[in-house]
C-alpha positions as CSV (number, residue, x, y, z in Angstrom):
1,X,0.0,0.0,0.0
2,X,1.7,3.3,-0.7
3,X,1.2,6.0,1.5
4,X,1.1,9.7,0.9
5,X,2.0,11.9,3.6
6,X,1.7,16.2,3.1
7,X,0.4,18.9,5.1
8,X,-2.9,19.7,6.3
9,X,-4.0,21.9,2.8
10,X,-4.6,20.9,-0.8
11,X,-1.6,21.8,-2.6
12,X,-0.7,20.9,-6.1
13,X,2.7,18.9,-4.9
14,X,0.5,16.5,-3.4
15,X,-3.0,16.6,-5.3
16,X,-1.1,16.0,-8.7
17,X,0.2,12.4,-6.7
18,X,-3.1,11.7,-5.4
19,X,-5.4,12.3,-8.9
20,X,-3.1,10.3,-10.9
21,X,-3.5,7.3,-8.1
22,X,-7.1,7.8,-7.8
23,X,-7.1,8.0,-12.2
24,X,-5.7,4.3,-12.1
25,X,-7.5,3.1,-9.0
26,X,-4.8,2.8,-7.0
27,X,-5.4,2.3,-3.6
28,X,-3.4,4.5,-1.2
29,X,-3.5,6.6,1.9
30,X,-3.2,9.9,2.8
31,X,-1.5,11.5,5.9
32,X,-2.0,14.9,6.7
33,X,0.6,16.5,8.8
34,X,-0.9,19.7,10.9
35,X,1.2,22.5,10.4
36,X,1.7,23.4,13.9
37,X,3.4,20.1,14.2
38,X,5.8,20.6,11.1
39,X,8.8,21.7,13.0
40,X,8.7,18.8,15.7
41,X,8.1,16.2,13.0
42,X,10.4,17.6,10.0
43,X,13.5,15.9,10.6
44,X,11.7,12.6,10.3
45,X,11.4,12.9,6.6
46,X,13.4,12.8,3.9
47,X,15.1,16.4,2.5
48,X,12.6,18.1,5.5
49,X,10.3,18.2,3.4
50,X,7.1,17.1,1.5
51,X,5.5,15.5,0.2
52,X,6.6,12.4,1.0
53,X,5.7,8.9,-0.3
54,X,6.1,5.4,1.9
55,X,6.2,2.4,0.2
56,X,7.5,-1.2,2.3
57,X,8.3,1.2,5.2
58,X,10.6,2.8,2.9
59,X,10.6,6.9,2.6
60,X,10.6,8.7,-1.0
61,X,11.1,12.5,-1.5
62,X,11.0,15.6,-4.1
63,X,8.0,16.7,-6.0
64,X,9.2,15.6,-9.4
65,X,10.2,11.9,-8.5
66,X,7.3,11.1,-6.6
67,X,4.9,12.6,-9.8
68,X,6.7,10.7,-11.8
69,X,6.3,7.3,-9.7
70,X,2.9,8.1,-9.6
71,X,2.7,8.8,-13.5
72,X,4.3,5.7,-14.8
73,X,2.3,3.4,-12.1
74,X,-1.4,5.0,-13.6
75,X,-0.2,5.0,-17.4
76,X,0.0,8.8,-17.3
77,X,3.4,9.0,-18.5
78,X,4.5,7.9,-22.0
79,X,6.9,5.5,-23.3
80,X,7.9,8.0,-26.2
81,X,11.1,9.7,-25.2
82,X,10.2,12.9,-27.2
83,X,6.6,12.5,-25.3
84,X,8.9,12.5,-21.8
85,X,10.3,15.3,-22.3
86,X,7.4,17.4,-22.8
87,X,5.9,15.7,-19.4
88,X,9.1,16.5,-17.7
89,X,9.1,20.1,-18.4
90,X,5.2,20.4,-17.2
91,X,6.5,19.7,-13.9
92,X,9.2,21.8,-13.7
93,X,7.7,24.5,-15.2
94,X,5.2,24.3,-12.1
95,X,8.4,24.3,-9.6
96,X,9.5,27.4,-11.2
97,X,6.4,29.2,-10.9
98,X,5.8,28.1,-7.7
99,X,9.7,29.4,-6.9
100,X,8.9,32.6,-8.2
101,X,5.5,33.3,-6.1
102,X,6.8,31.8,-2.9
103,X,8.7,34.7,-1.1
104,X,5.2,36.6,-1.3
105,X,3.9,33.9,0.4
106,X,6.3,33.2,3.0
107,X,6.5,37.0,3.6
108,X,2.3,36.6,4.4
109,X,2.5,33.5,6.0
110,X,5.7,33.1,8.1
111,X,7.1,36.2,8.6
112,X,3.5,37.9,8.9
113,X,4.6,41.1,7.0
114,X,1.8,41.6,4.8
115,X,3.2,45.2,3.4
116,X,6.0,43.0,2.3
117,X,4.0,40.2,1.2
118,X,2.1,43.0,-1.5
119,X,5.4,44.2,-2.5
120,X,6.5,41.0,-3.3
121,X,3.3,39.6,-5.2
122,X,3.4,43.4,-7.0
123,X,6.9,42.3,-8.5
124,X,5.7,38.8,-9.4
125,X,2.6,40.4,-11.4
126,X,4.6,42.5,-13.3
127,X,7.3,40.3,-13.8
128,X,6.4,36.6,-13.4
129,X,3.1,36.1,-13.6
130,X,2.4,36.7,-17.5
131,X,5.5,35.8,-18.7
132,X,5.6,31.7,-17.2
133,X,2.0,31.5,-17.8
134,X,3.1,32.9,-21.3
135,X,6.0,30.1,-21.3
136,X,3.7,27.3,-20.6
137,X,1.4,28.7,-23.5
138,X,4.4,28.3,-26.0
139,X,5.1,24.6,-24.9
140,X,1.5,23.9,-25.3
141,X,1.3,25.3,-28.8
142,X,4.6,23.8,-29.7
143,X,3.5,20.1,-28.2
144,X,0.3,19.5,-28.4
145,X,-0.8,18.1,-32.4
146,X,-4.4,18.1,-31.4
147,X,-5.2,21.3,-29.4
148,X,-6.0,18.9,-26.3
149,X,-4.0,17.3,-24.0
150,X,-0.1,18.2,-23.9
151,X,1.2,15.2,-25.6
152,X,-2.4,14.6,-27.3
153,X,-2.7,11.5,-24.8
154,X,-4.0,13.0,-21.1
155,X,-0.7,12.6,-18.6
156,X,0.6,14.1,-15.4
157,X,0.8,17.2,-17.6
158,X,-2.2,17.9,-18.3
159,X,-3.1,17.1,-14.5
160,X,-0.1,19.1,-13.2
161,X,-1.3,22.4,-15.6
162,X,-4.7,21.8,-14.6
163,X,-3.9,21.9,-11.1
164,X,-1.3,25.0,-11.4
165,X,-4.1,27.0,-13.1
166,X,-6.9,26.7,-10.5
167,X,-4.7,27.5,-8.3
168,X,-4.0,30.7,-9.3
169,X,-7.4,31.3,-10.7
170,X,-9.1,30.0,-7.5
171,X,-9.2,33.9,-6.0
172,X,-7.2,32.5,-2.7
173,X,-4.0,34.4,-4.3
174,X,-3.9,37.9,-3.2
175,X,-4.1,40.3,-6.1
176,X,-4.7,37.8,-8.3
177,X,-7.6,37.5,-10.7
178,X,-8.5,34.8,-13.3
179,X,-8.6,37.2,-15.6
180,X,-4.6,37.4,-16.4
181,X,-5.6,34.4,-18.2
182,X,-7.9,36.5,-20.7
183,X,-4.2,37.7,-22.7
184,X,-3.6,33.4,-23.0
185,X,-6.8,32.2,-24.8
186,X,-5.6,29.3,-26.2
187,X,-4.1,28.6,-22.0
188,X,-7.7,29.5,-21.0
189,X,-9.3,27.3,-23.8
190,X,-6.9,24.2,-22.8
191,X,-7.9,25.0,-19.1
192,X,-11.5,25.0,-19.3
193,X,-10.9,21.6,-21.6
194,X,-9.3,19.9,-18.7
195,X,-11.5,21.1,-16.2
196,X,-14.5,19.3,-17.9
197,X,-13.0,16.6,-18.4
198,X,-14.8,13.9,-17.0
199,X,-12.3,11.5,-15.9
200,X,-10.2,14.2,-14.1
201,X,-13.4,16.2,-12.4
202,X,-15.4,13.0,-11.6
203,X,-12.8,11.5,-9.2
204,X,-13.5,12.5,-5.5
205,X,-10.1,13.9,-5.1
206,X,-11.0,16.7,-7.9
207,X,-14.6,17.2,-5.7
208,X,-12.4,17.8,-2.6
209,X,-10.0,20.4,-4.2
210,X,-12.6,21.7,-6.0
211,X,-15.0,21.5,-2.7
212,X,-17.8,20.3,-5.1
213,X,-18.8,17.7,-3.0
């Protein structure tokens, strides 16, 4: 039985592990770590971090490995080298972004300095925000044959994306609206694709991030 372990939020690191699981019918649990415990229990893992994946009593780490675990064990990957590349660079592409709007975050969040937190996000606007979603775009156009899925078979990328964009069009990022995706229509139009598509949003673990059931 493979175990997931993360913190006590959605959060793409984690939700992109447990929809491609729950895709394939993979049985697994889930362990939510509070936050407020975090610092007592972090050097138990792996890297101090998570997510975290046990398997046979044995600890896995880092974002990337862990999605791609999950990929390959629900058929969301490819076999097509080419195709694997494209996959790859999804998920680092949603590291990087995440990198780049973190400090606002943190600034919020740990060091409760919400002055700097709006300077911060300010900067990743005008700097960031446009130009990854902008990159993402470009790979999309580039990659996909079809207009429909990144590699024109759904993977981990089109989960990962999917994820990654309600996120940041949810409204729970300060000073960010959905509507930066209005200058990316063919993003939006591949966003709303996904989102309907009913054998991502039918799974439970898409209801709960969604909180549409």
């Amino acid at each position: 039985m493979i175990k997931l372990i993360y913190f006590d939020f959605n959060f793409w690191r984690v939700d992109i592990l447990r929809l491609c699981l729950s895709h394939s019918k993979t049985p697994y649990k889930y362990e939510r770590v509070p936050r407020k415990e975090w610092f007592k229990k972090k050097s138990q893992f792996p890297f101090g971090q998570l997510p975290v994946m046990v398997i046979n009593g044995k600890q896995f780490s880092h974002t990337h490995t862990l999605a791609r675990f999950c990929a390959i064990k629900s058929s969301l990957y490819d076999n097509n080298e080419f195709k694997v590349l494209i996959i790859d660079q999804v998920l680092d592409w949603a590291n990087e972004i995440t990198n780049h709007i973190a400090p606002s975050i943190r600034a919020a969040m740990r060091e409760k300095n919400l002055e700097k937190s709006r300077s911060l996000r300010k900067e990743f606007i005008k700097n960031d925000l446009s130009v990854w979603f902008g990159y993402l775009e470009d790979l999309f156009k580039r990659s996909s044959k079809k207009g429909q899925f990144f590699t024109d078979k759904f993977s981990i990328a089109d989960i990962t994306v999917w994820r990654v964009l309600y996120w940041f069009c949810s409204g729970k990022l300060d000073m960010i609206s959905s509507s930066f995706l209005d200058d990316l229509p063919i993003l939006k139009k591949y966003y709303k694709t996904i989102h309907n598509y009913s054998p991502l949003n039918q799974l439970e673990e898409f209801k709960s991030i969604t909180n549409l059931n």
